[in-house]
N, C-alpha and C positions, 0 to 999 in steps of 0.2 A: 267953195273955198271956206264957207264957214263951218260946215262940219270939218274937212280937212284941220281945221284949226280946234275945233273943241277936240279933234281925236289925241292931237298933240299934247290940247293943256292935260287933257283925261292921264297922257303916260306920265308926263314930268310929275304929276302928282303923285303915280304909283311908285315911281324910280325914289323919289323924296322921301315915301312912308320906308320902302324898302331899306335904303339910308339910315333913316331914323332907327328901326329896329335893327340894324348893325351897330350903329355909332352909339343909343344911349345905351345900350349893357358894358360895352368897353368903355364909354366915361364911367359910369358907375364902378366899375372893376378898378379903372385908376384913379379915382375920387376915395377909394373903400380903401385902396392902397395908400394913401397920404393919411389918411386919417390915425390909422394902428400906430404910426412911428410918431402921430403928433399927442395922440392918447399916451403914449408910452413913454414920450417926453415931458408931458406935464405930471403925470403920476411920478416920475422922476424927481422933478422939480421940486412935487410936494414932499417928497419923501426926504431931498437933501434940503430942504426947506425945516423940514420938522428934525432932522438930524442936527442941523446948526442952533434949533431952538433947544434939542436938547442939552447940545454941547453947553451951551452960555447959560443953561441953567443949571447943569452940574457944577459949572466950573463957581459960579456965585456961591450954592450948598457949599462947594469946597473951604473957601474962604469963611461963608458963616461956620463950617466944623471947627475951621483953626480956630477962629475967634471965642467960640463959646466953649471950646478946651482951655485955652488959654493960661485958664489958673488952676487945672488940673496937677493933681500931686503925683510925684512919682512914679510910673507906674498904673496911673487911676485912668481905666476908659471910661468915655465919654459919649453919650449916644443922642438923638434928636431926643425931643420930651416928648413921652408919649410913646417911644417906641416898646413894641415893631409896628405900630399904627404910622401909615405915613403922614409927613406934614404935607398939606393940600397948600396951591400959591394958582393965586389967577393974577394970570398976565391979558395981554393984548388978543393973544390968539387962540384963547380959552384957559384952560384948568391944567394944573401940571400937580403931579406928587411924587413927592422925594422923602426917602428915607437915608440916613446916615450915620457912621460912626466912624472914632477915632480909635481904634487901639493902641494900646503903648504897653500891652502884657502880650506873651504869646499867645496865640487863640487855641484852645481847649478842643475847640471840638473834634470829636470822632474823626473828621476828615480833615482835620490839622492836624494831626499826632504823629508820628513817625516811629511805629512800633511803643504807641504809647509815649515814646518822650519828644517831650517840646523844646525846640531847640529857638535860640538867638544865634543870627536873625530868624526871625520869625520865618516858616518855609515860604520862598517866592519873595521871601521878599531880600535875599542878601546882594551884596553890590559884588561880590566875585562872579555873577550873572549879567544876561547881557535883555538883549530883547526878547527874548523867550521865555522869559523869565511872569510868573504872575501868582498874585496872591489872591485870587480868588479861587484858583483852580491851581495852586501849586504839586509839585511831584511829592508825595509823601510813601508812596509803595508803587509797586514792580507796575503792573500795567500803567499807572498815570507814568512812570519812568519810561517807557516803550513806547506811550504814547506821544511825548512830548521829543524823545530822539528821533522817533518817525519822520515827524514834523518836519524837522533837522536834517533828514538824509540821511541818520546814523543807528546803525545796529547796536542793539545795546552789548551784544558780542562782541564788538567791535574794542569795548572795553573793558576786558576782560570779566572773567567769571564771577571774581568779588566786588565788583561793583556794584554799590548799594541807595537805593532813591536817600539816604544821609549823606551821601557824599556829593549830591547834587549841587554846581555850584551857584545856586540859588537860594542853595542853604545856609551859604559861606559868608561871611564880609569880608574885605579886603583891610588888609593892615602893612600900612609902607613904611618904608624906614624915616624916624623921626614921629612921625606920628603916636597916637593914642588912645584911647578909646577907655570907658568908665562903663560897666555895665553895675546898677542897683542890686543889692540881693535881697533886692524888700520893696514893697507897696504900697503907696499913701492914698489916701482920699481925706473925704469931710469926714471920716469916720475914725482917723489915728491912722497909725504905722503899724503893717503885715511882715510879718518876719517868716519868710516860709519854712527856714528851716528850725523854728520852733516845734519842739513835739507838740499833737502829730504833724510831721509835714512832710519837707523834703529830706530823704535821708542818702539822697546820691546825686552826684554832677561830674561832668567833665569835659573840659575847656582842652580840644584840643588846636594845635599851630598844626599848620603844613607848606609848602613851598607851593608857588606857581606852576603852573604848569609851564615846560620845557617845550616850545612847538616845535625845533628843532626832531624832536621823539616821537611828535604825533603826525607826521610828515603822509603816515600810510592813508590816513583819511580825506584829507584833501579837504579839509572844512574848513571853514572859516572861522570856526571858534574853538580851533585846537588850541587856542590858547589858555580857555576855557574849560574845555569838557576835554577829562583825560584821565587816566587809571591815574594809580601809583608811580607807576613804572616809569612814567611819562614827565615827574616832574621834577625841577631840579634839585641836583642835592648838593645840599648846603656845604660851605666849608667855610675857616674859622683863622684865627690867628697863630702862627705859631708861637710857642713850641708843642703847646695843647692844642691844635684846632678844633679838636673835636669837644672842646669844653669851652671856647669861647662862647659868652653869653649875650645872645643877641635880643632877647624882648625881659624886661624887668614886670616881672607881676605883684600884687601887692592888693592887701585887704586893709582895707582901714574900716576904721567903727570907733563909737563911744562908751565906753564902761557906764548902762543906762545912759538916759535922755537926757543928762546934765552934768555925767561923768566924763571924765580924761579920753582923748582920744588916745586907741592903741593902733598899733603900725605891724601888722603880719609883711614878710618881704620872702624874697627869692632865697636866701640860706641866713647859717647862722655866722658869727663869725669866727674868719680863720677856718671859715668849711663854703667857701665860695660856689666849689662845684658841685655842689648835693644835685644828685641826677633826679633824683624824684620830685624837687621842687623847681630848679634852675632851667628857663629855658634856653637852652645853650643850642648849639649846632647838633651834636649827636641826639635830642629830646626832640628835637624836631624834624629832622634828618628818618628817625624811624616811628616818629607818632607818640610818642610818650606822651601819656596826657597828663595833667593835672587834674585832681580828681577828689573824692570823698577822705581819702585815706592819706592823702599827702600829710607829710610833718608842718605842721603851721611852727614859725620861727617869731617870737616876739624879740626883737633887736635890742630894746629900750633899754632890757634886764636878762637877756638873754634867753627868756623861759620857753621851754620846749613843750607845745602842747602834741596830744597823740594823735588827733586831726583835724584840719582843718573843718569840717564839716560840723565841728563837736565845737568848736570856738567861736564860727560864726554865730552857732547860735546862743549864743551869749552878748555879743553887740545889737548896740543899737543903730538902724540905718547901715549897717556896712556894706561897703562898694568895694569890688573887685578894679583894679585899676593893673590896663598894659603899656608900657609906653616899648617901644624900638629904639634900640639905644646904639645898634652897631649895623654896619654897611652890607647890605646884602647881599653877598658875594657867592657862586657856584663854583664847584668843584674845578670847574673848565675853564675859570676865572671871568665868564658873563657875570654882569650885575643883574639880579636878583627883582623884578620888578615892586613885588610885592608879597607879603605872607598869606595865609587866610586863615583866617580861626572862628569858631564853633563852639559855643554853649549848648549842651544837651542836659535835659533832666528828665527822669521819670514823672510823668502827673500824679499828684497824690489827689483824687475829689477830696480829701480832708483839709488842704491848703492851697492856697493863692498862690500863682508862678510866679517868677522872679520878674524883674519890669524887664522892658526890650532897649536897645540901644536908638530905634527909631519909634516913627509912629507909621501905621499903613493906616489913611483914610479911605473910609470906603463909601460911595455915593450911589443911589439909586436913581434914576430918574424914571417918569412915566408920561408922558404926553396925551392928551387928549387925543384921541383917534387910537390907542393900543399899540401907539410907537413908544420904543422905551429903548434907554442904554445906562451904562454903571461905570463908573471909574475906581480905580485904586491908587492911590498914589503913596510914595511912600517919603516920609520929611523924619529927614538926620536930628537926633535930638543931641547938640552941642553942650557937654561939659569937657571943661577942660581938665588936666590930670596936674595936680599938684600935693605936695609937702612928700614927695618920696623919701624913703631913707635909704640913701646907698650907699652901701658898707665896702670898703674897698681895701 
């Protein structure tokens, strides 16, 4: 009996090892498999962890950029001290570096230029764009134009053949009826007042209007932002009052300045009098109907005394401070009798490297951030810079 009995403890022992060597590879195999998904969630973790650190550290830069622009002049960018060296900030969960700026001229460089001219709004940053829109990496030529309709679901075929990365509508601002907009044609800092069209400087511009886009026309893409992105063809066209519709004047433009820093202000306006519809200066329905710009050449009209200079281009630069001032004075109405949501209009200049661009209508601030461990992100934001349009002279 008692060997009968150790022969028994002898198997349950070997049946148990055998056990053992099944059962610990398959715990280990489902132990290894918990493991991956709990590693992968904590590196997660970390990672939206240091993404929220970076967010709340940009978002602070942001605020100190506004703050330390503040009493910037017209026109004057503003950058961290010290730059392009980043400022270093220790916080809680180690070392953070952030660099930034404020611009309020359009940005110059090489990869901001659009066939060499800079335009207002700055590219990427105009509000007739929507979320695809960005001024770090805006459309300024044909493949970044390709690449960002891709994006989008959209052939640049799609729009037709003359469609050009200027007519991006992120290049645009929006201008609604009753509304206004002041754009500087000069730059201030701690240093005096930049007149760019002083010789040498700017010797060409052109402020063109155009209608919204008509989704009703862009029907064949199925996008979401036909309302937005769309040829010529696509958008509505204007119509006006009778008995002239085609001469009713719907945006009033006007140049104001000072004869020098302590002289009389002068008032350039949309015609002379008893000559209302001058097509080359008036923006009426047909001047914007077919793109007529305002430009270098235009007839500048002094009202006060009626003096006709040869162009405008030639007169500004004779003021001091002068500002191009739009306001919407009439109901914006389409051919088809729809209302008209809104205009868009475009500042474009050649860059002269011999002179300072004209100021922008906003500011794009731009933030860097760098976190400890080699996580890093960047914001842009862009903030409406608010004057309002007064002392018009409207000649009627």
């Amino acid at each position: 009996m008692g060997i009968r009995t150790s022969k028994t403890q002898g198997s349950n022992k070997g049946m148990a090892m055998v056990m053992m060597l099944i059962l610990v590879p398959i715990l280990m195999l489902l132990a290894m498999s918990f493991v991956d998904p709990i590693v992968r969630s904590f590196r997660s973790a970390v990672n939206d962890q240091k993404t929220l650190l970076a967010k709340n550290v940009a978002d602070s830069m942001f605020e100190i950029a506004l703050w330390d622009s503040r009493g910037a002049g017209v026109g004057e960018n503003v950058k961290n001290e010290g730059w392009p060296t980043p400022i270093e900030r220790e916080y809680d969960f180690g070392k953070a570096t952030v660099r930034w700026s404020v611009m309020a001229t359009p940005d110059i460089s090489d990869d901001k230029l659009i066939d060499d001219q800079y335009t207002i709004p700055s590219p990427g940053s105009g509000t007739a764009g929507d979320d695809y829109c960005s001024t770090s990496e805006p459309v300024v030529d044909i493949p970044s134009l390709e690449e960002t309709l891709g994006e989008l679901g959209i052939e640049l075929g799609d729009l037709g053949s003359f469609y050009e990365p200027i007519d991006w509508p992120c290049n645009w601002n929006k201008l609604r009826e009753g509304e206004s907009v002041v754009i500087p044609l000069y730059t201030e800092d701690e240093n005096g007042v930049y007149h760019p069209f002083e010789n040498p400087g700017v010797n060409d511009f052109t402020l063109t209007v155009r209608p919204a886009c008509d989704p009703s026309k862009a029907t064949a893409r199925e996008n979401e932002y036909e309302n937005q992105i769309c040829n010529d063809n696509e958008r509505y066209v204007l119509d006006g009052d009778q008995p002239f519709p085609n001469k009713t004047v719907l945006v009033l433009w006007e140049i104001t300045g000072r004869l020098g820093e302590n002289g009389e202000t002068v008032y350039l306006t949309h015609s002379p009098t008893g000559d209302l519809f001058n097509p080359k200066t008036a923006l009426d329905v047909e001047t914007i109907n077919i793109r007529n710009p305002l430009n270098q050449d235009s007839i500048a009209i002094k009202p006060i005394d009626n003096d006709r200079q040869d162009s405008i281009a030639n007169y500004i630069s004779t003021l001091y401070k002068p500002e191009l001032k739009l306001l919407v004075v009439h109901t914006l109405r389409a051919s088809n009798g729809d209302i008209v949501p809104y205009l868009e209009y475009q500042f474009s200049s050649t860059y002269n490297p011999a002179s300072t661009p004209i100021s922008s209508t906003s500011k794009v601030v731009h933030v860097e951030v760098m976190i400890d461990g080699g996580y890093s992100t960047s914001i842009d934001k862009i903030v409406g810079i608010a004057k309002s349009v007064s002392g018009f002279v409207i000649q009627q």
